[in-house]
C-alpha positions as CSV (number, residue, x, y, z in Angstrom):
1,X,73.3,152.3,156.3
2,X,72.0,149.0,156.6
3,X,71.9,148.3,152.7
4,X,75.5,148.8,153.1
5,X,75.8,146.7,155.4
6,X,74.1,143.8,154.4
7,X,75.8,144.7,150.7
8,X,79.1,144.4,152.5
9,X,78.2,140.6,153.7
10,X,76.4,139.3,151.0
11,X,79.9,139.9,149.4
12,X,81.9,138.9,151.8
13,X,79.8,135.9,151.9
14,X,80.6,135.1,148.5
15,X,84.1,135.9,148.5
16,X,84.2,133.1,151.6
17,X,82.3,130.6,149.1
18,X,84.2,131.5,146.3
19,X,87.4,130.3,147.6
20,X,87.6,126.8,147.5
21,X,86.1,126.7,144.5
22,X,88.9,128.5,143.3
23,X,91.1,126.2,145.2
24,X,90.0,123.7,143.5
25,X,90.1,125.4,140.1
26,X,93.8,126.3,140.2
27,X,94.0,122.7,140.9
28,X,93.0,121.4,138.1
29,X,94.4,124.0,135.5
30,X,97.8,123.9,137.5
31,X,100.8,122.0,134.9
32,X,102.4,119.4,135.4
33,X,106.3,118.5,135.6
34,X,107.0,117.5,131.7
35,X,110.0,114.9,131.9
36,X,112.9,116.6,130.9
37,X,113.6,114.7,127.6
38,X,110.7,115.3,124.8
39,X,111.2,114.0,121.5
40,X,108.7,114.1,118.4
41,X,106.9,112.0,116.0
42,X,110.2,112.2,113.1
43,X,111.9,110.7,116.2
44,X,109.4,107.9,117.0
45,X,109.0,106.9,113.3
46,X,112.4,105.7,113.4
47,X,111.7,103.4,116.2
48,X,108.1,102.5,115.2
49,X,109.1,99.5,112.5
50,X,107.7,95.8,111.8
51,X,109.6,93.8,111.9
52,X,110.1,95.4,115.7
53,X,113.3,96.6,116.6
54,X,115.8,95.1,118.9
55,X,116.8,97.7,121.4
56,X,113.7,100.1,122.0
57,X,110.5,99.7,122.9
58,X,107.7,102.0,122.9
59,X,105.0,102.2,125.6
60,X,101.4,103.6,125.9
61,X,100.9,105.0,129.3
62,X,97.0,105.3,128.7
63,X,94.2,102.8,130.2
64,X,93.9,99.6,128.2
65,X,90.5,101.0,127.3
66,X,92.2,103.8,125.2
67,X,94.4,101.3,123.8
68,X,93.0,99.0,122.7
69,X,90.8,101.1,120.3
70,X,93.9,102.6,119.0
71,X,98.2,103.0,119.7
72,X,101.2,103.4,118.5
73,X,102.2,100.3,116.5
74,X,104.3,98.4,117.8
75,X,103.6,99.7,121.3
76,X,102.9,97.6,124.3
77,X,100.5,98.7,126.9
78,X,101.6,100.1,130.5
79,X,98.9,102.2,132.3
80,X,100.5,104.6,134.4
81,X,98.1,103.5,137.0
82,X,99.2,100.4,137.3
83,X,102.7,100.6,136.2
84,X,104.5,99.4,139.8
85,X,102.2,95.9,138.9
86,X,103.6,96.1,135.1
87,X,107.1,96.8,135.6
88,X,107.7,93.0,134.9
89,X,106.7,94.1,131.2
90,X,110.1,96.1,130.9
91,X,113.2,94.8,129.1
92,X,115.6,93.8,131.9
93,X,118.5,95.7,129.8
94,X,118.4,99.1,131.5
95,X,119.8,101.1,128.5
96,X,116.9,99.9,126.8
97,X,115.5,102.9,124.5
98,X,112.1,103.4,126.4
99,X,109.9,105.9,124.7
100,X,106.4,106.8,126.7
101,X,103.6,108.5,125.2
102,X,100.2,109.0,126.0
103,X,97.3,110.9,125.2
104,X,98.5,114.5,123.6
105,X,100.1,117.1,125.3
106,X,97.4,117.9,127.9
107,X,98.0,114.2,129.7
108,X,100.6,113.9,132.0
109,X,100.7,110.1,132.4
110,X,103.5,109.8,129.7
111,X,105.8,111.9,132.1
112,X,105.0,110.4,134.8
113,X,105.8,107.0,134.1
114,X,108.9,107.9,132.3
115,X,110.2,109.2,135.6
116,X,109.0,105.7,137.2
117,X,111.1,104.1,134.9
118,X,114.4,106.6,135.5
119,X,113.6,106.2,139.4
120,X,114.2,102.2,138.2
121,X,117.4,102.6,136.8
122,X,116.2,103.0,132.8
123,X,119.1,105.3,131.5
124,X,117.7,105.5,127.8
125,X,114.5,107.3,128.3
126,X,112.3,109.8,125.8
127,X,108.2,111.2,126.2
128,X,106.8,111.9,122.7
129,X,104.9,114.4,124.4
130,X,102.0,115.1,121.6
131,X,101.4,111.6,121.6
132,X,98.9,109.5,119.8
133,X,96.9,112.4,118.5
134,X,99.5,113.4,117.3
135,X,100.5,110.2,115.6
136,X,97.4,109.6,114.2
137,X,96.7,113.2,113.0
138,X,99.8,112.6,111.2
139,X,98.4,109.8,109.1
140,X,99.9,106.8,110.4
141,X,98.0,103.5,110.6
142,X,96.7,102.6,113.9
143,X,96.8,99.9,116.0
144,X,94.1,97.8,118.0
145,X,94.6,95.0,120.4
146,X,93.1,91.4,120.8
147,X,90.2,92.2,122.6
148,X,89.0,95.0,120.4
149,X,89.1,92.6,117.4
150,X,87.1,90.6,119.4
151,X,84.7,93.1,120.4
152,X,84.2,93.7,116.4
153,X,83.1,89.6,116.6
154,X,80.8,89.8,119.3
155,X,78.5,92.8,117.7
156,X,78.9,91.8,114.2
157,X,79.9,95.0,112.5
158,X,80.6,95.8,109.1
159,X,84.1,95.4,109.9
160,X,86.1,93.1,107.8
161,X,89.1,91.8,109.2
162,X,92.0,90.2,106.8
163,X,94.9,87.7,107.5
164,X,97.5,88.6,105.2
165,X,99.6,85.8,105.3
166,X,99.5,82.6,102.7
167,X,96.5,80.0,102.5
168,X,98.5,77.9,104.0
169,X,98.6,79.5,107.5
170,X,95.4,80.7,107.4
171,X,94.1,77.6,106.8
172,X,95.7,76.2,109.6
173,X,94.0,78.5,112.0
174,X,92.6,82.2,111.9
175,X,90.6,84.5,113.4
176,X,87.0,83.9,112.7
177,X,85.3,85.7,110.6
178,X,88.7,87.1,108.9
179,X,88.8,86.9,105.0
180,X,92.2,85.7,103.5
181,X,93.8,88.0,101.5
182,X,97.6,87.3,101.2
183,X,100.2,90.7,101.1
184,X,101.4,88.9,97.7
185,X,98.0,88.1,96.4
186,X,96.6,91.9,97.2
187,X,95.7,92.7,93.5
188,X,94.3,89.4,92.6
189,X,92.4,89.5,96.0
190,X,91.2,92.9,95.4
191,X,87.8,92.2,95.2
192,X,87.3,90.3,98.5
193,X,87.7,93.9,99.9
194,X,84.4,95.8,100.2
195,X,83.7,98.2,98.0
196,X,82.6,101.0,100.6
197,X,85.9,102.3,101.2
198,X,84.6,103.9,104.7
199,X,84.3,99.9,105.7
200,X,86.5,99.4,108.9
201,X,89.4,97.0,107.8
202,X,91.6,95.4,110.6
203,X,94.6,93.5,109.1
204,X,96.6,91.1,110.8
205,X,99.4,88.3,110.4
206,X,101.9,86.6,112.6
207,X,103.3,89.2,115.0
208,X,105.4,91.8,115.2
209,X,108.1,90.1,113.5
210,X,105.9,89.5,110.4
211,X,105.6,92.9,107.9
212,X,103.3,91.6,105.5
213,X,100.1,92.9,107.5
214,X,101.6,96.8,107.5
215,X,102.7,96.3,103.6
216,X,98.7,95.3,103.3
217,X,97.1,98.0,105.0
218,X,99.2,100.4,103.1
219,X,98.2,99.2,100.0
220,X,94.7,99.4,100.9
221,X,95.1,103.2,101.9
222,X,96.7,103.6,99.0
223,X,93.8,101.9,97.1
224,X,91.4,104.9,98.9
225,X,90.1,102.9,102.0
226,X,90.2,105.8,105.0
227,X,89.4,103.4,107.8
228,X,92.2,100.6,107.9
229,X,93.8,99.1,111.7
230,X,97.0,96.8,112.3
231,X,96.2,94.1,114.8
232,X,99.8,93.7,114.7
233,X,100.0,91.4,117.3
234,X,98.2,89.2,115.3
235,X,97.0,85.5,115.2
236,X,99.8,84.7,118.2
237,X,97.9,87.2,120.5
238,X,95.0,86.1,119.5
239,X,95.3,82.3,120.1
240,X,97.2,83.1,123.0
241,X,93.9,84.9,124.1
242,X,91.4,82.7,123.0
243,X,92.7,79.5,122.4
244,X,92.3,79.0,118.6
245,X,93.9,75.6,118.2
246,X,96.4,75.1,115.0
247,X,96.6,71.7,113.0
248,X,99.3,68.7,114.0
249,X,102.2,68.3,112.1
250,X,103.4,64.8,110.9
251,X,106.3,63.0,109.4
252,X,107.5,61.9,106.4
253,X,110.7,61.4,104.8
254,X,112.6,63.1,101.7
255,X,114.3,61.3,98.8
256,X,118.0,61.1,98.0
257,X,120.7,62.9,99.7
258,X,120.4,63.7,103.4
259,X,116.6,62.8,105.1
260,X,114.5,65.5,105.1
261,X,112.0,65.3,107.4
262,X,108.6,67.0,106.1
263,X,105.2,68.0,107.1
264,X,101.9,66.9,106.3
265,X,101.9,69.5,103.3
266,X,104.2,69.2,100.8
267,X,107.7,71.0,101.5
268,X,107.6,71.8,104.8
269,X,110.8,70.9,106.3
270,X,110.1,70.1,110.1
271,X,111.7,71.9,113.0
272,X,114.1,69.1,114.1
273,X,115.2,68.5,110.4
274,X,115.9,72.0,109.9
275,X,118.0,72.2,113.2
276,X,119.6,69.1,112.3
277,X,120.9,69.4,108.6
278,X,121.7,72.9,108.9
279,X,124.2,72.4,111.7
280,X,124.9,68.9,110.3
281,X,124.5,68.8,106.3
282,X,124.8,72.5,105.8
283,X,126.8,72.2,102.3
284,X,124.1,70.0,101.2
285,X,121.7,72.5,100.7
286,X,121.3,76.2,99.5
287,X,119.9,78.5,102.1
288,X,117.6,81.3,101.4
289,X,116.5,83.7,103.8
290,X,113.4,85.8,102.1
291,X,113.5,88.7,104.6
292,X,113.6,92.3,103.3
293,X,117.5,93.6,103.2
294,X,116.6,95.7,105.7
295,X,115.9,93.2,108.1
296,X,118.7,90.5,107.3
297,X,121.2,93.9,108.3
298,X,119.3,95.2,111.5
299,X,119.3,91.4,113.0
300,X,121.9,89.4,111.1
301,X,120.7,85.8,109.2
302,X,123.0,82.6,109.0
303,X,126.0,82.9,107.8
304,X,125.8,80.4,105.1
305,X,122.7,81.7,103.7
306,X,121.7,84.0,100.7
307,X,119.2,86.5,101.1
308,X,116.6,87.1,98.4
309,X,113.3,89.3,99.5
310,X,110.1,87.5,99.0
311,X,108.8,90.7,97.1
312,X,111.8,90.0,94.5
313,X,111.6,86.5,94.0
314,X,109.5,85.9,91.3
315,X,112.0,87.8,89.0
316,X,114.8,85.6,89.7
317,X,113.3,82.4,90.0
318,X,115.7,81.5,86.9
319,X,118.0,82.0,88.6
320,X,118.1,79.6,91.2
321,X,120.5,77.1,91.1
322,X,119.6,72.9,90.5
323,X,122.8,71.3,92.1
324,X,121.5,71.1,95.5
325,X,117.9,71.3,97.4
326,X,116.9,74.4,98.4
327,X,115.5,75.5,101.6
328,X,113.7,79.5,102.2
329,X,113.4,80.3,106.0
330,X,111.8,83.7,107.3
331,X,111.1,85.1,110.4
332,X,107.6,83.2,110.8
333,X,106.9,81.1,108.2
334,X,105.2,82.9,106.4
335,X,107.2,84.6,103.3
336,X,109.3,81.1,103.5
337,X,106.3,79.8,102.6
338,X,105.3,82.1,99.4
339,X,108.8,81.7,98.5
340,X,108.0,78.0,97.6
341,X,104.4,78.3,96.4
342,X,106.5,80.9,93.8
343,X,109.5,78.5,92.6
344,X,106.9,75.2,92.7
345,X,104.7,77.1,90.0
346,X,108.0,78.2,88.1
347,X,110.3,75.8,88.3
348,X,109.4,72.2,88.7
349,X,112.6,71.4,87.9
350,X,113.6,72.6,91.9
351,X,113.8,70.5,94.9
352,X,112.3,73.2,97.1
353,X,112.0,73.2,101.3
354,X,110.7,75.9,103.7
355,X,110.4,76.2,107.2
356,X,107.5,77.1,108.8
357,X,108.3,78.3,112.4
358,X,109.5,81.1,114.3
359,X,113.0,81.9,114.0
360,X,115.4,83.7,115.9
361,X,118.4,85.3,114.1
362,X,122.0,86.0,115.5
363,X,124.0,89.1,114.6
364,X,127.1,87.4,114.5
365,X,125.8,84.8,111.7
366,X,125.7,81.7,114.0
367,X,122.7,79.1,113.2
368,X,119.1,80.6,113.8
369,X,117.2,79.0,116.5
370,X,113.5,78.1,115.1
371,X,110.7,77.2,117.4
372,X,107.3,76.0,116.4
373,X,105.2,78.6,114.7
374,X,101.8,80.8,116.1
C-alpha cells in the first residue's frame, strides 16, 4: 500500500512540475496573427527595380544585424523593435505601397509592423510572408549595407568589391580597396575579376537611382561567379557614412554660341550652366537623356529631349546630328558620362557636353532639377 502511495505522489509531483513547463511550451509554439494581406515573391519582383520605384517601398522588419549581411534590394531597414523610433523613415504619402517582409514564414515581425503602419493610417499595405529566404532561395542577388562593406575592409577578406561606374567617378572618390570595373567596360575588364568564382564580389555605384551595379553583378553570375552582393546604396551611403571626400569642381568657359560653363575635365557641363541654358538657350542645343526606355516612361524626362540608352549608343553614334552642341544627362552622372567618352572616340567631329549630377525628372516633361552629384 505504501508503494502505491508514494507511486501516486511521485506522479503527481511531476504532473505539478510539468505544468509550467508546458505553459511555457505552448507559448512558444503558439502562432501568431499573420496580417491579413500576404503577397509573394512574383508580386515583390515587380516592385523590387533599380532604378527604385516611385510609389512603393519595401521594408525589412529584421535587426540591422540580419540586414546588413543580406535584404531585399532596394529595401530600407525598419526593425520592428524599434519601429515607433523609425516611423520618420516612412513616405509621408499614406497610400504609399508599403511591402514588409522579414525572416521566412516562421517570423512574425513582418506582420507585426505592417499592422503598426495600418494602425498609422498606411492604406497600401502587403507582408511577403516567406520573406528573404525565400527571395534568396529564389536566386535573386542580395543586398548588403554600408557597414557590412566596411566590415569586409577592416578584416581584409578575399572579398573583392567593384565600382561599376566610369573612371571618371571613380576616380573622383571610391570605396577603398574597390577595383574599377565599369558596367560598359565588363568584358574588357574581365580579368580584374578573380578567377575563383566562389570569391565574394560586392558591386556598387551611385545609388539606387543608378542600374549599372545590378546590370554588373548579373553579368558576373552569368559569367559563373555564385557569390556576388549589390551594395546598392552605393558610394552616396558610403561617403555619407564615412566621409570619403570627392574632388572640387572649377570653371572654365565654352567657345561660340551660348557659354558653356565646364568642369575641370573636359565636357563636363556645370550644374548652374546646365540649369541656365536649358531653361534659357534650350533650342541651342540637342538634349539626350541616356536612361533605359523603361525609365524615361516610369518617371518622365524633359520634354525637349531625345532619349537614347547608353547600352545603344555606340550603334548610332552616326547618327547624331552636327548643327548644334550636344548635351547627355542621366540620372547620376554616370551613363551621361559614357555617353561622351563613346561619341569623343567616334566622332570628333561633335561638340559633346554631359552633366554630371543628380537629377530629378518630372512626369509632366517640365525642366529636371539637377543637384550636385555623390
Amino acid at each position: 500500500m505504501k508503494q502505491v502511495f508514494s507511486w501516486l505522489s511521485a506522479a503527481l509531483f511531476c504532473s505539478l512540475i510539468s505544468l509550467p513547463l508546458m505553459a511555457e511550451d505552448a507559448k512558444k509554439t503558439k502562432t501568431f496573427q499573420q496580417y491579413k494581406n500576404v503577397v509573394d515573391a512574383d508580386y515583390v519582383a515587380q516592385y523590387a527595380k533599380i532604378p527604385i520605384r516611385d510609389g512603393v517601398m519595401i521594408v525589412d522588419s529584421r535587426p540591422s544585424r540580419k540586414y546588413d549581411k543580406g535584404h531585399i534590394v532596394p529595401s530600407i531597414n525598419i526593425s520592428n523593435t524599434h519601429f515607433d523610433k523609425l516611423t520618420h523613415l516612412l513616405p509621408e504619402d499614406k497610400s504609399t505601397q508599403l511591402i514588409f517582409y522579414c525572416g521566412g514564414l516562421k517570423c512574425p515581425l513582418s506582420h507585426k509592423s505592417a499592422t503598426k503602419a495600418e494602425a498609422l493610417g498606411y492604406t497600401n499595405i502587403a507582408v511577403y510572408a516567406a520573406g528573404y529566404p525565400d527571395w534568396k532561395k529564389l536566386g535573386n542577388i542580395p543586398g548588403v549595407s554600408a557597414a557590412y562593406v566596411k566590415k569586409l575592409i577592416n578584416k581584409k577578406g578575399n572579398a573583392v568589391i567593384v565600382d561599376a561606374r566610369p573612371t571618371r567617378k571613380f576616380k573622383k572618390g571610391h570605396v577603398p580597396t574597390a577595383i574599377n570595373v565599369s558596367n560598359r567596360e565588363f568584358d574588357k575588364k574581365l580579368d580584374l575579376l578573380p578567377k575563383d568564382k566562389s570569391t565574394e564580389l560586392i558591386y556598387y555605384c551611385g545609388g539606387y537611382k543608378c542600374p549599372l551595379s545590378p546590370k554588373s553583378a548579373a553579368k558576373a553570375v552569368a559569367k559563373g561567379y555564385t557569390n556576388v552582393k549589390l551594395f546598392q546604396a552605393g558610394f552616396p551611403a558610403w561617403k555619407k557614412a564615412y566621409g570619403n571626400e570627392v574632388a572640387k569642381v572649377s570653371k572654365a568657359t565654352g567657345s561660340s554660341g551660348p557659354t558653356v560653363e565646364t568642369g575641370e575635365e573636359p565636357g563636363i557641363i556645370t550644374i548652374d550652366s546646365f540649369t541656365k541654358l536649358i531653361s534659357k538657350n534650350t533650342d541651342s542645343f540637342y538634349w539626350y537623356d541616356v536612361r533605359d526606355q523603361e525609365e524615361v516612361d516610369a518617371g518622365g524626362t524633359f520634354a525637349k529631349a531625345s532619349q537614347i540608352a547608353v547600352d545603344d549608343l555606340e550603334d548610332k553614334v552616326g547618327e547624331l546630328p552636327t548643327d548644334k552642341p550636344i548635351v547627355f544627362f542621366c540620372s547620376t552622372g554616370a551613363r551621361a558620362g559614357e555617353a561622351y567618352d563613346i561619341v569623343k572616340m567616334q566622332r570628333d567631329d561633335l561638340k559633346v557636353y554631359f552633366l554630371d549630377a543628380n537629377v530629378e525628372f518630372h512626369k509632366d516633361g517640365s525642366i529636371p532639377t539637377a543637384s550636385p552629384p555623390d
